[in-house]
Backbone as JSON Lines, residues from 0, in Angstrom:
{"i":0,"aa":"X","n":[0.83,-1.19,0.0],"ca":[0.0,0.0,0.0],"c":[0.87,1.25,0.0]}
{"i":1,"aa":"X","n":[0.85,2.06,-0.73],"ca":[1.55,3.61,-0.81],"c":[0.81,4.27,0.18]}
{"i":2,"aa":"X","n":[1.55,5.15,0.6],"ca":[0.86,6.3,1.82],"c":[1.5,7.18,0.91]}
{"i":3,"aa":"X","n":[0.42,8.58,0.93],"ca":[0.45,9.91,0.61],"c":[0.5,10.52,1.81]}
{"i":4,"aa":"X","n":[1.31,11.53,2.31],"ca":[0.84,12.29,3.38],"c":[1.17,13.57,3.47]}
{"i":5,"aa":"X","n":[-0.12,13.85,3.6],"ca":[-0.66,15.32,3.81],"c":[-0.06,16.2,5.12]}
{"i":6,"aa":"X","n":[0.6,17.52,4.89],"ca":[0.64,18.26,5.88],"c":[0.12,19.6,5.69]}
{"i":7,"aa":"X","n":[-0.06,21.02,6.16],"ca":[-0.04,22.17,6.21],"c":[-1.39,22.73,6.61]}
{"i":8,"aa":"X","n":[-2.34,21.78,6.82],"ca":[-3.85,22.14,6.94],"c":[-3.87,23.55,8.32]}
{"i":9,"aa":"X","n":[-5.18,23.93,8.47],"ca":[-4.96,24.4,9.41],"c":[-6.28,25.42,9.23]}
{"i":10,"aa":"X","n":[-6.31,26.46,10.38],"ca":[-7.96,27.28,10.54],"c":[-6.86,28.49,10.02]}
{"i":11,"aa":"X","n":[-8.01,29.43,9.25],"ca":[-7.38,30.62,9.03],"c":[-8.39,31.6,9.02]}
{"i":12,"aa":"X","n":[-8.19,33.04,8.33],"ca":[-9.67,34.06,8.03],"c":[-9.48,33.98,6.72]}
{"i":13,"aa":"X","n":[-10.74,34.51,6.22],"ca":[-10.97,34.55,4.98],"c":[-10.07,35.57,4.1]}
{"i":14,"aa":"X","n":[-9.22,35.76,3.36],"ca":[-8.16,36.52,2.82],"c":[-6.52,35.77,2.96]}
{"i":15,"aa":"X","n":[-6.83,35.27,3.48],"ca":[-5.25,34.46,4.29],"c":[-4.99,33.21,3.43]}
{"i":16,"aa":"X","n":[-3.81,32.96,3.44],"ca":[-2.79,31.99,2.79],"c":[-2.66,31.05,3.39]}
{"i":17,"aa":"X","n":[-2.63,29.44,2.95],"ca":[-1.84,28.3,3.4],"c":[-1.25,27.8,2.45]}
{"i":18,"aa":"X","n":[-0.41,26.95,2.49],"ca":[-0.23,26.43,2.03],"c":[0.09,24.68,2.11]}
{"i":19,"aa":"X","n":[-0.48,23.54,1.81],"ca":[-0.44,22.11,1.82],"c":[0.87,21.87,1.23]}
{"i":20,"aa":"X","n":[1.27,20.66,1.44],"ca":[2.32,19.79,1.16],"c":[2.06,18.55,1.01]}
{"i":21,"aa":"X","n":[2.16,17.24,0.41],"ca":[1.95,16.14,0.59],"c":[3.26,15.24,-0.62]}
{"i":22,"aa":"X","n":[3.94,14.31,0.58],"ca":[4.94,13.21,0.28],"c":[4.08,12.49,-0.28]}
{"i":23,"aa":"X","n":[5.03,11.6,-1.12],"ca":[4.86,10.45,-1.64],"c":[6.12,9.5,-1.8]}
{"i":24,"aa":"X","n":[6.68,8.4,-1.66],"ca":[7.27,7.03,-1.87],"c":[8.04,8.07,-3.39]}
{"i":25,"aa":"X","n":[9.34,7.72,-3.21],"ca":[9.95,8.16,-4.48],"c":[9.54,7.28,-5.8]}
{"i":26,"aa":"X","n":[9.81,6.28,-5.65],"ca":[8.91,5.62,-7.12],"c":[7.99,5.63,-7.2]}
{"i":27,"aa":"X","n":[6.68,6.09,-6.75],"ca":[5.6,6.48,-6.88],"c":[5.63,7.44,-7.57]}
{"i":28,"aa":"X","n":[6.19,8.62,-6.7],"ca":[5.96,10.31,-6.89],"c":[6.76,10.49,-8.64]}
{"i":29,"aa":"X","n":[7.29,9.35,-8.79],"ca":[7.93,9.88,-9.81],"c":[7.59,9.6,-11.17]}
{"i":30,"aa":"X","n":[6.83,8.55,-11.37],"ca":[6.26,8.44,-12.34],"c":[4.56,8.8,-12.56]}
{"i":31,"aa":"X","n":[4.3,9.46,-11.48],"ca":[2.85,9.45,-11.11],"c":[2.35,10.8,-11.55]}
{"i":32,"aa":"X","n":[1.11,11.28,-12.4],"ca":[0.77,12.53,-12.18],"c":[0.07,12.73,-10.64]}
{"i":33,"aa":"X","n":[-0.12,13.78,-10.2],"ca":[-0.14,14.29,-8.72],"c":[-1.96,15.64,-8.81]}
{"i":34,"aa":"X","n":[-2.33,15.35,-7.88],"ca":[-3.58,16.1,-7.8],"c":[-4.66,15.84,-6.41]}
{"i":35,"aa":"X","n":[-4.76,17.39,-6.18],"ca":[-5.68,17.84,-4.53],"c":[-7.08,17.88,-5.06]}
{"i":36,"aa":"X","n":[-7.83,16.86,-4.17],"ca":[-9.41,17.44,-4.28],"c":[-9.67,17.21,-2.68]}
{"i":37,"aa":"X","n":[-11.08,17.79,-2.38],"ca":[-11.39,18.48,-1.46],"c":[-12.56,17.58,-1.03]}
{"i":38,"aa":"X","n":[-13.14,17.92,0.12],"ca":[-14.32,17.53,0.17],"c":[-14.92,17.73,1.55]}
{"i":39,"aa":"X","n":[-16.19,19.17,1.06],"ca":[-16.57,19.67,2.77],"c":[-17.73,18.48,3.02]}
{"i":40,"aa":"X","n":[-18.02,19.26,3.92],"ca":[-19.26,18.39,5.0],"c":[-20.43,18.63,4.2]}
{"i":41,"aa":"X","n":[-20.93,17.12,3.99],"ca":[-22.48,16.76,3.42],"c":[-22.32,17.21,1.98]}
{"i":42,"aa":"X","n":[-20.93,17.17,1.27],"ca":[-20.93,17.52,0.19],"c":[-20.2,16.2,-0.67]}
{"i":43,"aa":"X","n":[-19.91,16.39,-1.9],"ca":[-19.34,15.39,-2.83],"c":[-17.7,15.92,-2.96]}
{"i":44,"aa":"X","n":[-16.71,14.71,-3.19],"ca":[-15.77,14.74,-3.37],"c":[-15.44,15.93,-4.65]}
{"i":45,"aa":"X","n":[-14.61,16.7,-4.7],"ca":[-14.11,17.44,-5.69],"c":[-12.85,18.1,-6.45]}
{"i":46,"aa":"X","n":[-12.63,18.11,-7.53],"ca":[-11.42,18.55,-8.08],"c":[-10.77,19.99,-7.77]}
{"i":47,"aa":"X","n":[-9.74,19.98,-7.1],"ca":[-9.12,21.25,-6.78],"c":[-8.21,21.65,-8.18]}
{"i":48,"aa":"X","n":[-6.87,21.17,-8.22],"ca":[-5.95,21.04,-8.78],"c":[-5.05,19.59,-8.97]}
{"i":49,"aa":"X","n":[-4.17,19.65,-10.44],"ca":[-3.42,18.62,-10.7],"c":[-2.01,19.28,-11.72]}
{"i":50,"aa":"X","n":[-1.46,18.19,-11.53],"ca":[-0.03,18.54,-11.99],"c":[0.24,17.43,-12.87]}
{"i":51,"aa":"X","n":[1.24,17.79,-13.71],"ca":[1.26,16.36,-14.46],"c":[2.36,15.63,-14.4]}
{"i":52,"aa":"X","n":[3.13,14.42,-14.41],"ca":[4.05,13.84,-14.06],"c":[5.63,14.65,-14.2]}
{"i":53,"aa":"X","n":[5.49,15.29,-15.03],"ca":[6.7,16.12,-15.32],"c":[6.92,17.53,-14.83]}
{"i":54,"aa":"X","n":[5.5,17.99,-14.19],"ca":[5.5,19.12,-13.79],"c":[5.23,20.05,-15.11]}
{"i":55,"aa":"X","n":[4.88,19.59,-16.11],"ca":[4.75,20.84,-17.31],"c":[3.37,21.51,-17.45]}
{"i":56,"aa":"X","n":[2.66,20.57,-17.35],"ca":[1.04,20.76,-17.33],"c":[0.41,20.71,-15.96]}
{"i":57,"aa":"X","n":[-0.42,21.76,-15.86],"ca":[-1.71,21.71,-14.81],"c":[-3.06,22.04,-15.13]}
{"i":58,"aa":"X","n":[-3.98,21.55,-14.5],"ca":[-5.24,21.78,-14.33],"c":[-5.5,22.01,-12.84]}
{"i":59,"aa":"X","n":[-6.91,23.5,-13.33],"ca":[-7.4,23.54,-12.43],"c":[-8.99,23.47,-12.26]}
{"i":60,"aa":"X","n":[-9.62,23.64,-10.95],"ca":[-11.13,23.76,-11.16],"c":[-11.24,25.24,-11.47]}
{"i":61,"aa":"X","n":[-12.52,25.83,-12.04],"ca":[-12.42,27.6,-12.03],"c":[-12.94,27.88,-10.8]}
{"i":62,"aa":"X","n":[-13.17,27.41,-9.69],"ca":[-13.61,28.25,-8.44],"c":[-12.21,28.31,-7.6]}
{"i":63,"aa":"X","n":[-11.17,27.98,-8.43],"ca":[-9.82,27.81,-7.5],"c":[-8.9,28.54,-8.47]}
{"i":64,"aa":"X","n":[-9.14,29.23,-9.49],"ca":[-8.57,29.58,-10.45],"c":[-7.82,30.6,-10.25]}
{"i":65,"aa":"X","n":[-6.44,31.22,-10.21],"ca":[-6.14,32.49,-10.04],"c":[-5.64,33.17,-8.92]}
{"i":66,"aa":"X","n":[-6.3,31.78,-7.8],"ca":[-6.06,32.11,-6.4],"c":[-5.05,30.89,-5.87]}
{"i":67,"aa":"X","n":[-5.44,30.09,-6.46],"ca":[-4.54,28.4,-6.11],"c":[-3.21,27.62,-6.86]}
{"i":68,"aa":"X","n":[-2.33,27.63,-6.87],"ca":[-1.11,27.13,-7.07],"c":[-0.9,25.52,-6.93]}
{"i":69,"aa":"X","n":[-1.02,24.8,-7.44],"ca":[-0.21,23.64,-7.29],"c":[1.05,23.49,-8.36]}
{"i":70,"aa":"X","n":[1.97,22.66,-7.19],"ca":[3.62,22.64,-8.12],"c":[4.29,21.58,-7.32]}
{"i":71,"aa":"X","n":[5.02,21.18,-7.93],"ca":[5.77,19.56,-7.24],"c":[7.63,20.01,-7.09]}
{"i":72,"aa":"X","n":[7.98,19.51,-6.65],"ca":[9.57,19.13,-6.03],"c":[9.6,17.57,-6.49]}
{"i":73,"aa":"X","n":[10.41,17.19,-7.5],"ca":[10.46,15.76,-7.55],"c":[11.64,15.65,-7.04]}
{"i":74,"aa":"X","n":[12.97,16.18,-6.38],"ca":[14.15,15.84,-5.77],"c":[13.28,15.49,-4.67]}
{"i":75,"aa":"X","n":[12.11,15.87,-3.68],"ca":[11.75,15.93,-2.78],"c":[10.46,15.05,-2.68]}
{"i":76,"aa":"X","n":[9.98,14.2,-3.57],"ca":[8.99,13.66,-4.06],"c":[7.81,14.47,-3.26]}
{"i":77,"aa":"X","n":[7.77,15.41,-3.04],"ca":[6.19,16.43,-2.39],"c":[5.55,17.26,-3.57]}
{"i":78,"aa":"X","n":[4.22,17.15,-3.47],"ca":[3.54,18.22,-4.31],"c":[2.6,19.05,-3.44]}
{"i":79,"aa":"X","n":[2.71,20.3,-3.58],"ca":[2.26,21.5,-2.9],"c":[0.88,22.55,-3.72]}
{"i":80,"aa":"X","n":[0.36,23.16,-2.72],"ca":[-0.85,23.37,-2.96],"c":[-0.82,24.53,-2.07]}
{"i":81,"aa":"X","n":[-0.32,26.0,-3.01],"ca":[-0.43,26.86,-2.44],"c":[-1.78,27.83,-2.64]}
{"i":82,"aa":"X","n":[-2.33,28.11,-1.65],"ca":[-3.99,28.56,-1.5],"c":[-3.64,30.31,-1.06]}
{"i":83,"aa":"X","n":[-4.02,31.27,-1.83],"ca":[-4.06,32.2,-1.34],"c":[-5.65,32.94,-1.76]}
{"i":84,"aa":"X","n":[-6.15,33.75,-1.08],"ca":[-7.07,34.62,-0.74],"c":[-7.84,33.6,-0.5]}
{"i":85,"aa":"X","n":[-8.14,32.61,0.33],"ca":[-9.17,31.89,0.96],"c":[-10.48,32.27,1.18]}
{"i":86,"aa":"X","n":[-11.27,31.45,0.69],"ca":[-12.62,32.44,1.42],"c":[-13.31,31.22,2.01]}
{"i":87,"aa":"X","n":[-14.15,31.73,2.59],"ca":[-15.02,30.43,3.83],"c":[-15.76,28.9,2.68]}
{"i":88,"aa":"X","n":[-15.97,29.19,1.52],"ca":[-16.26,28.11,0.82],"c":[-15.08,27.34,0.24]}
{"i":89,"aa":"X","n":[-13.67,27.58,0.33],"ca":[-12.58,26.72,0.69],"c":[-12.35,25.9,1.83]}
{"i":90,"aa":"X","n":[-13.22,26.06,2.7],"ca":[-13.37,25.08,3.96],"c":[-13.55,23.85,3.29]}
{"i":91,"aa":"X","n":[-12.86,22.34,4.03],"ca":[-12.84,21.3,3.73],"c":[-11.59,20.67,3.96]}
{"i":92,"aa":"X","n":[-11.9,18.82,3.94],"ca":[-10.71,18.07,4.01],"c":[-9.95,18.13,2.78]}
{"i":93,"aa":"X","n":[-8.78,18.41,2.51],"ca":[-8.29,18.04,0.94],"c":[-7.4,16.92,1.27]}
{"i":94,"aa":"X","n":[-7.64,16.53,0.26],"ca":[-6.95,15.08,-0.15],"c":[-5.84,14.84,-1.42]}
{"i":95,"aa":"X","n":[-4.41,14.64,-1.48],"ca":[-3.69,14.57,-2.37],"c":[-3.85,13.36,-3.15]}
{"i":96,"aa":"X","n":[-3.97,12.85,-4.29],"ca":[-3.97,12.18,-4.75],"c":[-2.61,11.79,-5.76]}
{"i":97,"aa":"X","n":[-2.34,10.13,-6.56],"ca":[-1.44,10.21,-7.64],"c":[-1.88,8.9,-8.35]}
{"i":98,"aa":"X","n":[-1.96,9.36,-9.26],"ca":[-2.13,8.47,-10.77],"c":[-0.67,7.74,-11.08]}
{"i":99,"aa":"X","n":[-0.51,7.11,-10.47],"ca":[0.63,5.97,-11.09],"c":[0.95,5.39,-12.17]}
{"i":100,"aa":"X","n":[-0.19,5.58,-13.43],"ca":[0.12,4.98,-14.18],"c":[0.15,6.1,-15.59]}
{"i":101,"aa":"X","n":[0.7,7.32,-15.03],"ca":[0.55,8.51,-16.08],"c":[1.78,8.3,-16.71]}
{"i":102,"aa":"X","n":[0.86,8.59,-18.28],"ca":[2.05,8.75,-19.14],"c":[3.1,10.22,-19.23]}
{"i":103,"aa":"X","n":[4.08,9.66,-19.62],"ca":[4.56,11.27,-19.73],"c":[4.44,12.53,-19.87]}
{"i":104,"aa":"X","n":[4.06,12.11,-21.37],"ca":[3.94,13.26,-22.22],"c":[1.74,13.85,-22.01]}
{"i":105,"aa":"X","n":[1.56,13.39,-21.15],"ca":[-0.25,13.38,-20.91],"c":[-0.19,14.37,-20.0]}
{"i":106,"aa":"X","n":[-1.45,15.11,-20.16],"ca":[-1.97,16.25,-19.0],"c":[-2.44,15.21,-17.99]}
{"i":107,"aa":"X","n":[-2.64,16.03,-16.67],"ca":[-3.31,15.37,-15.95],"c":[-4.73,14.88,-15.72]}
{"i":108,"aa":"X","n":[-5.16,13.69,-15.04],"ca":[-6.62,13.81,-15.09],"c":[-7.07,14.87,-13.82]}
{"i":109,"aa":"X","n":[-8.54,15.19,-14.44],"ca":[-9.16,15.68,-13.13],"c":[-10.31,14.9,-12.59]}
{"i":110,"aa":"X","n":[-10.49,13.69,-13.27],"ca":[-11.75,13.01,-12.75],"c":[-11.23,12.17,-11.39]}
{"i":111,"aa":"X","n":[-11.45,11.51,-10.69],"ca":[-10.73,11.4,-8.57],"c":[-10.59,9.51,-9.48]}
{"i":112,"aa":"X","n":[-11.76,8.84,-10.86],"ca":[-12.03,7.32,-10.51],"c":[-10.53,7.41,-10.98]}
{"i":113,"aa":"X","n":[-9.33,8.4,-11.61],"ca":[-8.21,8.1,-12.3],"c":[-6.9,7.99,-11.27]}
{"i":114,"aa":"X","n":[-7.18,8.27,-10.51],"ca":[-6.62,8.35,-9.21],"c":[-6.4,7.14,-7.84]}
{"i":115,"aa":"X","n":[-4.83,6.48,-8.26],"ca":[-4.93,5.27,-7.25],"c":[-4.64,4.88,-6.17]}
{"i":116,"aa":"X","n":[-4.11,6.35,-5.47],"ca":[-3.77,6.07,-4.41],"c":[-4.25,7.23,-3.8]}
{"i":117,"aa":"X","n":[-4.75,7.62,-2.16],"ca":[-5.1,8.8,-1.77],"c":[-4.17,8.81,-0.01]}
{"i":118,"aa":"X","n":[-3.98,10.3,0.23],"ca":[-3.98,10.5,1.85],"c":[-4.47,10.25,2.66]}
{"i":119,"aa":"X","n":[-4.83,10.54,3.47],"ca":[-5.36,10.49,4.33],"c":[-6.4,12.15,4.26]}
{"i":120,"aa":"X","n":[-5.88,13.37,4.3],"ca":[-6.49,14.14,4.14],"c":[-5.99,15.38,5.39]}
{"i":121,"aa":"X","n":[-6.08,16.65,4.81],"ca":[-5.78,17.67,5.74],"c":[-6.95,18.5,5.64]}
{"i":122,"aa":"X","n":[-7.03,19.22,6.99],"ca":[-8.7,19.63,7.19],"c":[-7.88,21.73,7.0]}
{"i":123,"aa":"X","n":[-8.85,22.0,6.52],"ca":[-8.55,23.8,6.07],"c":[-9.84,24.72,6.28]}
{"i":124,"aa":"X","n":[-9.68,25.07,7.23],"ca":[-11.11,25.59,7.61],"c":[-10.84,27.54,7.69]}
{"i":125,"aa":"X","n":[-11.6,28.02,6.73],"ca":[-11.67,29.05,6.27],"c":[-12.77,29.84,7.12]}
{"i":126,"aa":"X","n":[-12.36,31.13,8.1],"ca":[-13.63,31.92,8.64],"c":[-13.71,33.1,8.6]}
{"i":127,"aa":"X","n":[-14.64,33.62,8.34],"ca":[-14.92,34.97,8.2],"c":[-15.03,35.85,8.65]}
């Protein structure tokens, strides 16, 4: 079993910055495209951001657009998920995910069934 693990979660106000981190197993992280989805209370799992195995390509969702950063360290096998201007509907667990079986030269997916391994999850609670 691969473990992903999530760090940087945390309570903040609405305008304010965090930023996530999440390891992965070096042969994992390295051939794997990499991607955060979220998921508040009484709601459905969802696509934040993704990166693609090489780091060339990303996707994002547009309610995270402009404000959200994801970017990887492969010396460091971590991919990061920098969140700035937060607002209270960024509240939620996020969850790092990695596609292990991404091809190179491919964007990433954003659908979660493409996704084979997950964290555990870091909780980010946004208040106003």
């Amino acid at each position: 079993q691969v473990q992903l693990v999530e760090s940087g979660g945390g309570a903040v106000q609405a305008g304010d910055s965090l930023r996530l981190s999440c390891t992965a197993p070096g042969r994992t992280f390295s051939r794997s495209h990499m991607a955060w989805f979220r998921q508040a209370p009484g709601k459905d799992r969802e696509f934040v951001g993704a990166i693609s195995r090489s780091g060339a390509s990303t996707e994002y969702a547009d309610s995270v657009k402009g404000r959200f950063t994801i970017s990887r360290d492969n010396a460091k096998n971590t991919v990061y998920l920098q969140m700035n201007l937060l607002k209270p509907e960024d509240t939620a667990v996020y969850h790092c995910a990695a596609d292990v079986n991404a091809i190179l030269t491919s964007s990433p997916p954003t659908r979660s069934s493409a996704y084979d391994y997950w964290g555990q999850g870091a909780q980010v609670t946004v208040s106003s």
